[in-house]
C-alpha positions as CSV (number, residue, x, y, z in Angstrom):
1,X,73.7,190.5,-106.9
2,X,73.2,193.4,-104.4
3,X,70.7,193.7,-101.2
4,X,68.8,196.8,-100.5
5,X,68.3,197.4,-96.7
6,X,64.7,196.8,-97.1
7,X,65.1,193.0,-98.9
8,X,67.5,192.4,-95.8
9,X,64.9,193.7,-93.7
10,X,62.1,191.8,-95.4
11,X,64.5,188.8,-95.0
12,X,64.8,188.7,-91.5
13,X,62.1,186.9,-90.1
14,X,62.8,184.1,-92.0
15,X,66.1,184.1,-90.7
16,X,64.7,184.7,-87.3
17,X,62.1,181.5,-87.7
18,X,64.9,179.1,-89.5
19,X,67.1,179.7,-86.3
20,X,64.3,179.5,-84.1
21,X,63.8,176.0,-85.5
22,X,67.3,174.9,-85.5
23,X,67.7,175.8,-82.0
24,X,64.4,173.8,-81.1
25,X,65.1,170.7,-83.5
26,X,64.8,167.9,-81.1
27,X,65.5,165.3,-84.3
28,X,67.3,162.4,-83.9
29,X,70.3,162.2,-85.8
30,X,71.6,159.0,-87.6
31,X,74.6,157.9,-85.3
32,X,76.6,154.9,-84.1
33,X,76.9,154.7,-80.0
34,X,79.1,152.7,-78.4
35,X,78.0,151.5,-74.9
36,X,80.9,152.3,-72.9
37,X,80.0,156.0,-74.4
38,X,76.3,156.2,-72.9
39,X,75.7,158.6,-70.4
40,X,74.4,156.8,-67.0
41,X,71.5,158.6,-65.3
42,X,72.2,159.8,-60.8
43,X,70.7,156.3,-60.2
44,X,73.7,154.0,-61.2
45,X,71.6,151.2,-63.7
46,X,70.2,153.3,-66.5
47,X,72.2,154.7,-69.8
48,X,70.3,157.2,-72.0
49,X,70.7,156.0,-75.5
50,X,68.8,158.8,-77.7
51,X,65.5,160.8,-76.7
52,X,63.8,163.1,-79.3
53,X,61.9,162.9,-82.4
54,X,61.9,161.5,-86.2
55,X,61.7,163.3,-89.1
56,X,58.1,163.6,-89.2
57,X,58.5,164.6,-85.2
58,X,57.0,161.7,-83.7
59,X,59.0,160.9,-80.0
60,X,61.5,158.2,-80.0
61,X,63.1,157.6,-76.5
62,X,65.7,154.2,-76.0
63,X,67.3,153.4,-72.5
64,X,69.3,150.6,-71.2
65,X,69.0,149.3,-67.6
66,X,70.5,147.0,-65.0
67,X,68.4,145.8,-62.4
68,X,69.7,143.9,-59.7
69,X,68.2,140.8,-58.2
70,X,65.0,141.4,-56.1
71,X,64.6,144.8,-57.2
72,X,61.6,146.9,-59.4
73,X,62.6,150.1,-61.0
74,X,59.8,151.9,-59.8
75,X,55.9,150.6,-58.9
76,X,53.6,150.2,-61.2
77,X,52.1,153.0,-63.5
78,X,50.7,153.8,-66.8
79,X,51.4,156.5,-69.4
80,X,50.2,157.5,-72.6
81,X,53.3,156.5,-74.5
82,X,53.6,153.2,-76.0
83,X,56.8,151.3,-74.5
84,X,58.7,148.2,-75.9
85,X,60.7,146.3,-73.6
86,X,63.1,143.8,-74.8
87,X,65.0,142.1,-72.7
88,X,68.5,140.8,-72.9
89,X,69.9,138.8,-69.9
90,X,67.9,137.5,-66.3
91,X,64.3,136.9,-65.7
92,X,61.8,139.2,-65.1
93,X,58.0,139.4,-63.8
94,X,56.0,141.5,-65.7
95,X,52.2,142.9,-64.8
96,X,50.5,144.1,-67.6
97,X,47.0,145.5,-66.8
98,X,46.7,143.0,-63.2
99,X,48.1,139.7,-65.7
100,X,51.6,138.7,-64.3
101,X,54.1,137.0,-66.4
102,X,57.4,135.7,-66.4
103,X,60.0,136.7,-69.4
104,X,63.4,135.4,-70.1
105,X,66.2,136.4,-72.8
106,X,65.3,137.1,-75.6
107,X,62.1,138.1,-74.8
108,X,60.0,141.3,-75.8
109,X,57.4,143.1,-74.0
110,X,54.7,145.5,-75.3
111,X,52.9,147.5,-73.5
112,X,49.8,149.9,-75.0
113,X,48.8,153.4,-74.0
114,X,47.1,153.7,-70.8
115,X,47.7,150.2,-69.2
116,X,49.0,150.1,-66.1
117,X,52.4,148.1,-65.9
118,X,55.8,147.2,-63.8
119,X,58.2,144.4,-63.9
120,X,60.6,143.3,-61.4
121,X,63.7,141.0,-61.2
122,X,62.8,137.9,-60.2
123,X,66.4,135.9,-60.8
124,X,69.4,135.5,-58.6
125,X,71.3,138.0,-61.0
126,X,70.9,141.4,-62.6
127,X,68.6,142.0,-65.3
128,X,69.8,144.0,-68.5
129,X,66.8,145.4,-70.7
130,X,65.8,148.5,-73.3
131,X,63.3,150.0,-73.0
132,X,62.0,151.7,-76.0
133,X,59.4,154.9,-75.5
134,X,56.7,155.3,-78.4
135,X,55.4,159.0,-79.0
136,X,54.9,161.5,-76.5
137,X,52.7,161.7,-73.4
C-alpha cells in the first residue's frame, strides 16, 4: 500500500497526540517490587512504592515508612485524598478529626476527605506502616 504526502500529512496529528499521550501516561503498570529495590525518599524512613493512576486514571499512590519511637511524621493536616493506613509492626496514636486512638499490628486506618489527621509512635520501637493515597487532591 503506498502513502501520498498529503495522507502522511493528514496522519500526523494523530501521531503527534498518541505521543503526546504516551509521554504523559502516568499509568501504573502491573509489576512485582521487591523491598530492598524501593527507592528511600532525602528523609531516611520512607520508600516510594508506586504513585500514578489506574486505567480509568484515578490516582493511586503507596509508601512505606519507619518511624522511630517518640516521633510524628509531620503535624496534623487534612487533604482531599482519601488515605488508608495499615500498619505492620509498633503502636501508634492516631487523631482522626480531634478522636485519638491507639492501633497495633495488624491494624488499619481510614481516613476520609477533608478530616484532619496525624498519628505518632507511641512504643519503645520503630513503627513500620503503608500508607495508601486514594485519588488526587
Amino acid at each position: 500500500m503506498n502513502y501520498s504526502r498529503r495522507d502522511l500529512h493528514r496522519l500526523l496529528p494523530a501521531l503527534a497526540l498518541v505521543a503526546a499521550r504516551a509521554a504523559d501516561n502516568k499509568e501504573l503498570p502491573s509489576k512485582a517490587l521487591r523491598f530492598e529495590d524501593l527507592p528511600v525518599r532525602s528523609n531516611g524512613h520512607t520508600r516510594s512504592v508506586f504513585d500514578g493512576e489506574t486505567h480509568s486514571g484515578f490516582r493511586l499512590e503507596l509508601h512505606e515508612t519507619e518511624l522511630p519511637a517518640g516521633e510524628a511524621p509531620h503535624p496534623p493536616h487534612h487533604h482531599v485524598h482519601e488515605e488508608c493506613l495499615m500498619l505492620r509492626e509498633g503502636t501508634l496514636e492516631v487523631m482522626i478529626s480531634g478522636k485519638k486512638s491507639t492501633v497495633g499490628p495488624g491494624s488499619v486506618v481510614y481516613v476520609a476527605s477533608n478530616e484532619e489527621h496525624g498519628w505518632k509512635n507511641v512504643g519503645t520501637t520503630p513503627v513500620n506502616y503503608f500508607v495508601i493515597a486514594l485519588g488526587k487532591d
